[in-house]
C-alpha positions as CSV (number, residue, x, y, z in Angstrom):
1,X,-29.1,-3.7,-2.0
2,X,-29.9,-7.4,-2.6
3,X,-26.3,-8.2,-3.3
4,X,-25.8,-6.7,0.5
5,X,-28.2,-8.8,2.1
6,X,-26.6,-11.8,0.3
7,X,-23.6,-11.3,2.1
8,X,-22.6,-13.5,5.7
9,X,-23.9,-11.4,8.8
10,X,-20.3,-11.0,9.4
11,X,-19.6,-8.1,6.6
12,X,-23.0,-6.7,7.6
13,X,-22.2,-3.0,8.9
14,X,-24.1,-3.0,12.1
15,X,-21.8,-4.1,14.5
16,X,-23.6,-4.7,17.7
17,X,-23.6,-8.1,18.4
18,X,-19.8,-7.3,18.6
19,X,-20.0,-4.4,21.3
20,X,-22.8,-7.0,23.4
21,X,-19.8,-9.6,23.3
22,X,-17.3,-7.6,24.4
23,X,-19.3,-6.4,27.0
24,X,-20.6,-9.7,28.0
25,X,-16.7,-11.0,27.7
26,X,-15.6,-8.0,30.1
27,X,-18.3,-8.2,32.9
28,X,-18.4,-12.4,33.0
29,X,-19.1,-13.1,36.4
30,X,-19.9,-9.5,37.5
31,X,-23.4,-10.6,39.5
32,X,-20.7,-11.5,41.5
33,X,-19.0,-8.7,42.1
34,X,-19.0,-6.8,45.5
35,X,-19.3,-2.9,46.2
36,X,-15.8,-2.2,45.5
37,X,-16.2,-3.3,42.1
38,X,-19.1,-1.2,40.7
39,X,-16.8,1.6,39.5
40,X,-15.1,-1.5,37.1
41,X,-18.6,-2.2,36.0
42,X,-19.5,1.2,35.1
43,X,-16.5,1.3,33.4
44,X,-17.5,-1.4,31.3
45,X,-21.2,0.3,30.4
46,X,-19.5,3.4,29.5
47,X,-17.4,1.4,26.9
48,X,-20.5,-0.7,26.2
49,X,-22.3,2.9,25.2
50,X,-19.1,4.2,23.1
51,X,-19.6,0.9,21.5
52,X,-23.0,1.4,20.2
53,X,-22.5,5.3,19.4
54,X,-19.8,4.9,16.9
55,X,-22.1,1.9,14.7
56,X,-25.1,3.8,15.4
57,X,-25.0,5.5,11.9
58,X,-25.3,1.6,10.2
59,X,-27.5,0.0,13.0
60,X,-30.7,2.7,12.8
61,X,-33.1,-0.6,11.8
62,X,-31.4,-3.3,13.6
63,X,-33.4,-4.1,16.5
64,X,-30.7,-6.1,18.6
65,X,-28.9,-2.3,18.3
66,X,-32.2,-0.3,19.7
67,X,-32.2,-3.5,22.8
68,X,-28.7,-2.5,23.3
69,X,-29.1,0.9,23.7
70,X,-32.3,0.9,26.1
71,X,-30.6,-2.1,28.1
72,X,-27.6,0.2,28.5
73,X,-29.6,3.0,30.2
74,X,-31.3,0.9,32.6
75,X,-28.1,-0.9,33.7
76,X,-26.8,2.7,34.6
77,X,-29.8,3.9,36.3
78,X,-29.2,0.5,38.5
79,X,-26.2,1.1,39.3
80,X,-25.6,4.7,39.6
81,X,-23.2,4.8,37.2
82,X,-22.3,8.5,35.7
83,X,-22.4,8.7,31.9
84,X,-19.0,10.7,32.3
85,X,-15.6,8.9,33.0
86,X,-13.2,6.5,31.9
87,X,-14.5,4.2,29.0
88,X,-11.4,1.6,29.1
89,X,-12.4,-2.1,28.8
90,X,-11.9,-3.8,32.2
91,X,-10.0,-6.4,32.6
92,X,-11.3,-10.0,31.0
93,X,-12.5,-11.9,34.1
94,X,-11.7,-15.7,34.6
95,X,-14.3,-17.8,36.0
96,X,-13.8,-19.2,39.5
97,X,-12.3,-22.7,40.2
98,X,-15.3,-25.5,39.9
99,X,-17.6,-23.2,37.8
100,X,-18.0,-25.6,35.1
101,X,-19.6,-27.9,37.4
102,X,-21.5,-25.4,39.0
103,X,-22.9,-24.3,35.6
104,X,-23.9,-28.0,34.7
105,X,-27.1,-27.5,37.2
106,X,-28.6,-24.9,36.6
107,X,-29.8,-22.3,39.8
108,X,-33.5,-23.0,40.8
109,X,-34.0,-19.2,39.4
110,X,-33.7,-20.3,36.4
111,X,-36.0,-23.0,36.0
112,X,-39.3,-21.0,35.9
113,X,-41.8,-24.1,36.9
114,X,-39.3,-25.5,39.7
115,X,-39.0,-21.7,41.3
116,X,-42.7,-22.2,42.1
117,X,-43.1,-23.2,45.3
118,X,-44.8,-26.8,46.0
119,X,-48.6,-25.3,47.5
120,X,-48.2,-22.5,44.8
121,X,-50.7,-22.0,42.0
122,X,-49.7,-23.8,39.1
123,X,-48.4,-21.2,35.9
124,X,-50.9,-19.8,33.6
125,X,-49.8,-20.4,29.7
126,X,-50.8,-19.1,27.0
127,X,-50.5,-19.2,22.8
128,X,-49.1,-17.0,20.2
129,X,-48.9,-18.2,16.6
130,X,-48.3,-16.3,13.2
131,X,-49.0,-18.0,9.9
132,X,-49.4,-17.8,6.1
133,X,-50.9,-14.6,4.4
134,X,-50.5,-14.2,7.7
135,X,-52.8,-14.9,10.5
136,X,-52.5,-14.4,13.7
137,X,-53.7,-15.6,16.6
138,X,-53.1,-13.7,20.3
139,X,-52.5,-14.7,23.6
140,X,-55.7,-14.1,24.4
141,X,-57.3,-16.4,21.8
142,X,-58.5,-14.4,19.1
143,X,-58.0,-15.0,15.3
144,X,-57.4,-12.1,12.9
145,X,-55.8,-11.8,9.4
146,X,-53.9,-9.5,8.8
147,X,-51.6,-7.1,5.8
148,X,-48.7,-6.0,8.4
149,X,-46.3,-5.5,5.3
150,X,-43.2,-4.8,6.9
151,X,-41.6,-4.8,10.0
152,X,-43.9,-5.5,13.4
153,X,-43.1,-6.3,16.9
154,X,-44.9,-9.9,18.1
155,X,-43.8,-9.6,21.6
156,X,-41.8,-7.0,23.7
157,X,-41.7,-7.4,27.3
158,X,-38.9,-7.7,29.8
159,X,-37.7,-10.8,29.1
160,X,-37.5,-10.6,25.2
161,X,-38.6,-8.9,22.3
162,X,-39.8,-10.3,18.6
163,X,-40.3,-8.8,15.6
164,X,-41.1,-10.2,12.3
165,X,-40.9,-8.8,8.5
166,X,-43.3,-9.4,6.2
167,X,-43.0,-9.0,2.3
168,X,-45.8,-9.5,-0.4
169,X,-46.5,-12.7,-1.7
170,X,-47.1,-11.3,-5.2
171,X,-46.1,-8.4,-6.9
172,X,-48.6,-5.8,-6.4
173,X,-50.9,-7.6,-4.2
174,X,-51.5,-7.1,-0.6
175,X,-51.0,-10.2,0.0
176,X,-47.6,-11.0,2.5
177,X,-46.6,-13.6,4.4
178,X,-43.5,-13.5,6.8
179,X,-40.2,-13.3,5.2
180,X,-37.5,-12.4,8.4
181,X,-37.8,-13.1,11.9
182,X,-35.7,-11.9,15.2
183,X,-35.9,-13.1,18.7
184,X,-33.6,-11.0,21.4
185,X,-33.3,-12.9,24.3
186,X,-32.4,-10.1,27.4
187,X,-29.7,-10.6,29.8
188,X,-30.9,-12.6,32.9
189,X,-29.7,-12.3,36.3
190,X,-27.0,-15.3,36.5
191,X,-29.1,-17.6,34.0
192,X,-28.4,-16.2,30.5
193,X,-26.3,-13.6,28.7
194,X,-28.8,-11.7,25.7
195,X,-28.9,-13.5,22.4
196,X,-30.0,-12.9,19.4
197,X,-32.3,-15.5,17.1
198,X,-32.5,-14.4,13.5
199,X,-34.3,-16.5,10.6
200,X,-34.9,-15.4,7.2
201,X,-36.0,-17.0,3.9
202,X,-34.5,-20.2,2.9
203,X,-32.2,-19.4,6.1
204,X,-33.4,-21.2,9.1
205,X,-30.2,-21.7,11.8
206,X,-29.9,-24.6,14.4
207,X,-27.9,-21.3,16.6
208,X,-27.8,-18.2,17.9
209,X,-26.2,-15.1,16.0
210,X,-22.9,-15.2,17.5
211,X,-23.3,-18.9,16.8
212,X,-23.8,-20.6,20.2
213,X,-27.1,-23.3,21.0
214,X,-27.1,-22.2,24.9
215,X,-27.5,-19.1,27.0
216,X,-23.6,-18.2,27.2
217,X,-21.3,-18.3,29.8
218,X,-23.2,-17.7,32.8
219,X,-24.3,-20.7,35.5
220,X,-27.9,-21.3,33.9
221,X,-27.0,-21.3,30.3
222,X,-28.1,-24.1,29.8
223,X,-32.1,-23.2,30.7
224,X,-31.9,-21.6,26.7
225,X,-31.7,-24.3,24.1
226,X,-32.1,-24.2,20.6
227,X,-32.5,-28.1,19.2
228,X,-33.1,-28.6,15.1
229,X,-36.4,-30.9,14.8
230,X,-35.6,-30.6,10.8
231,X,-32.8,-29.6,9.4
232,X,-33.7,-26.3,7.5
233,X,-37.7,-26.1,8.2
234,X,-37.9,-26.3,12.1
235,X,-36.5,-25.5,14.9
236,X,-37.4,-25.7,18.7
237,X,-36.3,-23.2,21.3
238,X,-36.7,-23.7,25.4
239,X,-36.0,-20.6,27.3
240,X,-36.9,-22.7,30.9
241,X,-36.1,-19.6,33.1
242,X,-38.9,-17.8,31.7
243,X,-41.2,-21.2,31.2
244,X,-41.3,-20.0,27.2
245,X,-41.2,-22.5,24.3
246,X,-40.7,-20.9,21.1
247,X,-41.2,-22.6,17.2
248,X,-40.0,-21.5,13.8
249,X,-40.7,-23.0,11.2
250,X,-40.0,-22.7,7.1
251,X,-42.5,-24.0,4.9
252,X,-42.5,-23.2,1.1
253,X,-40.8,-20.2,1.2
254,X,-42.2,-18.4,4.4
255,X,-41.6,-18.6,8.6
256,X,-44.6,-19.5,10.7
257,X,-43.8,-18.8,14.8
258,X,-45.4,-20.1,17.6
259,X,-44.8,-19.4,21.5
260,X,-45.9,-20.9,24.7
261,X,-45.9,-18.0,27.9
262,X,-46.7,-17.8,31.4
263,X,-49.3,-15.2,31.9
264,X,-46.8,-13.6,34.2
265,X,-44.0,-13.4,31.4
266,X,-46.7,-11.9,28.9
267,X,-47.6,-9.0,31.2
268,X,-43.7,-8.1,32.3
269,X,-44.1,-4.5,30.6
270,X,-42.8,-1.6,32.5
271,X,-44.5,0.8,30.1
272,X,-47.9,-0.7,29.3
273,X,-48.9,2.6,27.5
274,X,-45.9,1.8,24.8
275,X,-47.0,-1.4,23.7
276,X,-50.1,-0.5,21.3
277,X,-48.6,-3.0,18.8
278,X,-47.4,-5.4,20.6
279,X,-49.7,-8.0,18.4
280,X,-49.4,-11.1,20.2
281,X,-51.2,-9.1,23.0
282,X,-53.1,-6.4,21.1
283,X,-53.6,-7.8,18.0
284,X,-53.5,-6.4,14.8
285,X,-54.7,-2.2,14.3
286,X,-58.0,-2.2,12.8
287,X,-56.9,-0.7,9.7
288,X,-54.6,-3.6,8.8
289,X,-57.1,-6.2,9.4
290,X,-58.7,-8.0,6.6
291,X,-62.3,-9.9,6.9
292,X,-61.8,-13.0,4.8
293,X,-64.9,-14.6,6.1
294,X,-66.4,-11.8,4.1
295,X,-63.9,-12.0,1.1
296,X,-65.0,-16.3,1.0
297,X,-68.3,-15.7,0.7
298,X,-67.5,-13.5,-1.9
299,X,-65.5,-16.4,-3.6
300,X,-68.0,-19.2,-3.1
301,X,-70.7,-17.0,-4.6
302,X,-69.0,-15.3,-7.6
303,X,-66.4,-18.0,-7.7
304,X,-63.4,-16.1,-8.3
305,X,-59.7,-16.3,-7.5
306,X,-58.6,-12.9,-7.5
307,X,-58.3,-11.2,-3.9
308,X,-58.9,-7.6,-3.9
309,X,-59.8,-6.9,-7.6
310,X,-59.8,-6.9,-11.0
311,X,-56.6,-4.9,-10.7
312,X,-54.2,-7.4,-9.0
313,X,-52.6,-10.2,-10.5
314,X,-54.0,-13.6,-10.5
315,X,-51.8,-16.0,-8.4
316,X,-49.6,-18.5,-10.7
317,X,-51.6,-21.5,-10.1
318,X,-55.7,-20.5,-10.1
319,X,-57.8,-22.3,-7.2
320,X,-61.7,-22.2,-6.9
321,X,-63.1,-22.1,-3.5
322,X,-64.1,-25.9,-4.3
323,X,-60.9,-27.0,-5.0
324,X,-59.6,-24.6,-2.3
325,X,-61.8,-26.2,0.0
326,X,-61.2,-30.0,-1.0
327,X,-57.3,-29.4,-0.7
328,X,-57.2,-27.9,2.6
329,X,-59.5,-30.7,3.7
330,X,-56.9,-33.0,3.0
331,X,-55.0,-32.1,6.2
332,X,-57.4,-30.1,8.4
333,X,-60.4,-32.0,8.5
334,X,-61.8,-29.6,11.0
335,X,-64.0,-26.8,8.8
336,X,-62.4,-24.2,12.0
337,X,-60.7,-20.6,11.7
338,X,-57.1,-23.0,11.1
339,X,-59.1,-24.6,8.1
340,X,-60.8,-21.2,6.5
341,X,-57.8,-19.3,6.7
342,X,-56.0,-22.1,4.8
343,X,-58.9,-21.7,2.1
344,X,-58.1,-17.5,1.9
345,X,-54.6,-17.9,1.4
346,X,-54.9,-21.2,-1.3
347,X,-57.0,-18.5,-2.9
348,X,-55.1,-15.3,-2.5
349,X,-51.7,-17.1,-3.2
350,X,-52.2,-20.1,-5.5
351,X,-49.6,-21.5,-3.3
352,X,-50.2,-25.1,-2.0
353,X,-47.3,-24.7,0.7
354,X,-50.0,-22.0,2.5
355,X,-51.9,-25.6,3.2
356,X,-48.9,-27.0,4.7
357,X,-48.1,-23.5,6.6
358,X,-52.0,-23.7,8.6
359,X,-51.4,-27.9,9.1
360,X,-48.4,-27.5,11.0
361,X,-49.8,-24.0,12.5
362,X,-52.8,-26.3,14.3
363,X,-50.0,-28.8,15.3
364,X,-48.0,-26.5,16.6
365,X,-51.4,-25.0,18.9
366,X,-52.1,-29.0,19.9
367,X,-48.4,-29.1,21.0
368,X,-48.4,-25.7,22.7
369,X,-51.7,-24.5,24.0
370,X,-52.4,-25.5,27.7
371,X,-56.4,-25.6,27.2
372,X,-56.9,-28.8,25.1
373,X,-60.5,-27.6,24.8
374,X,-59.5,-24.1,23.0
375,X,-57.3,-25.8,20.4
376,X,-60.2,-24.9,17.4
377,X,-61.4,-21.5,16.7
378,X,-64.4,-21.1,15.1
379,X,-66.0,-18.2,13.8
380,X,-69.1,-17.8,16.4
381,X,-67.1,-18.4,19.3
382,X,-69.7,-16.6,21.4
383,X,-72.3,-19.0,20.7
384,X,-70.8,-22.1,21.2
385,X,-70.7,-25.0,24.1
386,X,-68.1,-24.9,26.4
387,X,-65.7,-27.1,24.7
388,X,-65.4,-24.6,22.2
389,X,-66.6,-27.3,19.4
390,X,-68.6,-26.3,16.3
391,X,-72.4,-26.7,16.7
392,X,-73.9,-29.0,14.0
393,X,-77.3,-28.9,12.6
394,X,-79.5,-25.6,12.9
395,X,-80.7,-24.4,16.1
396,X,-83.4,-26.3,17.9
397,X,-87.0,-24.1,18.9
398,X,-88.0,-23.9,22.0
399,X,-90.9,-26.9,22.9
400,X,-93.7,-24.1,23.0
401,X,-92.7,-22.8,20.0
402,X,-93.2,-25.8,18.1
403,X,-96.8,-26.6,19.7
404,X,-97.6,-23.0,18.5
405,X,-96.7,-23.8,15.1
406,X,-98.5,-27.0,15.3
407,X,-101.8,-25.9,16.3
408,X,-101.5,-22.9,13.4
409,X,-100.6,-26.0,10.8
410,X,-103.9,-27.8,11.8
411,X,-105.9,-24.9,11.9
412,X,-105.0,-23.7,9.0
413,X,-105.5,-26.9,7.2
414,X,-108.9,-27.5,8.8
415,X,-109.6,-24.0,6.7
416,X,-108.7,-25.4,3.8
C-alpha cells in the first residue's frame, strides 16, 4: 500500500478526473446551447455516467468520484434527460470566433462582490481555519480541539466540498494532525468548469489536479486562481465568483486550511438535514472533542508531558508546560485560545513546528476574518467586553459592597 500511494496520481486507478475531462471537453460551450441541442447534452451525461460506473470499483473513497456521481443526477433531473439511450461522445465543440477575448473579462456573475448591486447590503464573511493536533475553529467562531482521525468533511455546500485526513502524530497516541487535504470546486454556470485541489504531506501543488491554475475553459475562468506565496508551504486560492479565499499551508510535516465565505455561500445546502458533520459549520461531535483547558491544568499542576496516560509514548523531544509556555510566547504573545492550543500540542507532540502551525493559523485569521475585533478567542468569551479582549486583573465589587466590608473591618477591630 505505501508503495501505491508513492506512485504519480496518473497510475492511480480511480479514473475520474478523466471521465470529468472528457465530459467537460465534450459539452464546452454547452450553456450555450439552444433546445435543439439538449438531446446532444444528454448524450453526453449518459457517457459521463458509463464513465464513472466502469471505475467505480477503484474509486469507492475518492471523493472527486462520489461529486461526480451526485453532480451527474442533478444535471439529468435539470434537463430531463432519460437514463436510457445512446451513450456516444458528442462531437468536441470549438469555441466561437472572439471567445478568447471575451473570456479575458470575466461576466459580472462571476465576480461575487461586483454582482451586488450598488444600494445592496454589503456581503457577510465569515472564518474557517484547521490547525495542529488539530483545532478547529467554525464559521461561527467557536474554538474546539479535536481527535477526527481520519477522513472528515470541512465544508460541503453547493459550491464546493472539503474534506481533510488526519493521521496520528505518534504511534499509539491520539494525537493527529492533518496529513491530506481535497478541495472540489463544482461546475459553475459559465464561470468555471469543477476542479479538483489535492495536498498531501510534503506535497503542496501551485495547480489543480489535471494541472491547470484557472477555472478551465469557460468565459470566467479566470475568477478561480491558485498563486504559490511559498514554494512548497503555501498556497493562496481566490474563487471570486463565490467571494471565497481559501489557504493551505505545510508547516513541519502537517497542512493547516483556512477559508474566507459569504454567509450566503456557507448556507447554500439543499439538504440541511445531511450535513451533521459538516465541521466548519457544526463543529466537531461531542465524542471526538478533547478539553485541553482541562488537560493544561493538569500539566501545570502535575507537570507532566504525557497526554492521555501513562500508557502512551512520550513525544521525542519532552516539553514542560513552562517551557511550553515560554516557547509559544515567542510568537503569540497573546495568552488567547491561538496561544493555549499552541501550549497542548508543544506538549502532546514535542513538536516545535505545532508553534509555527498556531503562528501562522492567527495570521491567517488577521488576514481573513472580517471582524478585526473577533480576531482572539479567549476561553470566557461570555464574559468579556465587547472587543472580545481578555479582561486583566480580578473582578472589581460593587461600591456598596466594599463599604459593607469596610464598616465589618472597623467594627471588628474596635472589638478587638
Amino acid at each position: 500500500l505505501p508503495a501505491l500511494l508513492s506512485l504519480p496520481a496518473v497510475t492511480s486507478p480511480c479514473k475520474i478526473l478523466k471521465c470529468n475531462s472528457e465530459f467537460w471537453a465534450a459539452t464546452s460551450g454547452s450553456h450555450h446551447l439552444g433546445a435543439e441541442e439538449a438531446p446532444e447534452f444528454c448524450t453526453a451525461l449518459r457517457a459521463y455516467a458509463h464513465c464513472t460506473r466502469r471505475t467505480a470499483r477503484t474509486c469507492r473513497g475518492d471523493l472527486a468520484y462520489h461529486s461526480a456521481v451526485h453532480g451527474i443526477d442533478d444535471l439529468m433531473v435539470q434537463h430531463n434527460c432519460s437514463k436510457d439511450g445512446p451513450t456516444s461522445q458528442p462531437r468536441l465543440r470549438t469555441l466561437p470566433p472572439g471567445d478568447s477575448q471575451e473570456r479575458s473579462d470575466s461576466p459580472e456573475i462571476c465576480h461575487y462582490e461586483k454582482s451586488f448591486h450598488k444600494h445592496s447590503a454589503a456581503p457577510n464573511y465569515t472564518h474557517c481555519g484547521l490547525f495542529g493536533d488539530p483545532h478547529l475553529r467554525t464559521f461561527t467562531d467557536t474554538f474546539q480541539t479535536c481527535k477526527v482521525q481520519g477522513a472528515w468533511p470541512l465544508i460541503d455546500n453547493n459550491y464546493l466540498n472539503v474534506q481533510v485526513t488526519n493521521t496520528p502524530v505518534l504511534p499509539g497516541s491520539s494525537a493527529t494532525a492533518t496529513s491530506k487535504l481535497t478541495i472540489i470546486f463544482k461546475s459553475f454556470q459559465e464561470c468555471v468548469d469543477q476542479k479538483v485541489y489535492q495536498a498531501e504531506m510534503d506535497e503542496l501543488p501551485a495547480a489543480f489536479a489535471d494541472g491547470s491554475k484557472n477555472g478551465g475553459d469557460k468565459h470566467g475562468a479566470n475568477s478561480l486562481k491558485i498563486t504559490e506565496k511559498v514554494s512548497g508551504q503555501h498556497i493562496e486560492i481566490q474563487a471570486k465568483y463565490i467571494g471565497t479565499t481559501i489557504v493551505v499551508r505545510q508547516v513541519g510535516r502537517y497542512l493547516t486550511f483556512a477559508v474566507r465565505m459569504p454567509e450566503e455561500v456557507v448556507n447554500a445546502v439543499e439538504d440541511r438535514d445531511s450535513q451533521g458533520l459538516y465541521l466548519c459549520l457544526r463543529g466537531c461531535p461531542l465524542n471526538q472533542q478533547i478539553d485541553f483547558q482541562t488537560f493544561r491544568s493538569a500539566q501545570a499542576a502535575e507537570g507532566r508531558t504525557r497526554r492521555k496516560g501513562p500508557s502512551l509514548p512520550a513525544p521525542p523531544e519532552a516539553f514542560t508546560y513552562e517551557s511550553a509556555t515560554a516557547k509559544c510566547r515567542e510568537k503569540l504573545p497573546v495568552e488567547d485560545l491561538y496561544f493555549q492550543s499552541c501550549v497542548f500540542d508543544l506538549l502532546t507532540t514535542g513538536d516545535v513546528n505545532f508553534m509555527l502551525a498556531a503562528y501562522y493559523a492567527f495570521e491567517d485569521v488577521k488576514m481573513l476574518h472580517s471582524n478585526k475585533d473577533k480576531l482572539h478567542l479567549y476561553e470566557r468569551t461570555r464574559d468579556l467586553a465587547p472587543g472580545n479582549t481578555a479582561p486583566s486583573g480580578p473582578p472589581r465589587a460593587p461600591p456598596a459592597l466594599w463599604v459593607a466590608l469596610l464598616c465589618l473591618s472597623q467594627c471588628w477591630q474596635g472589638l478587638l
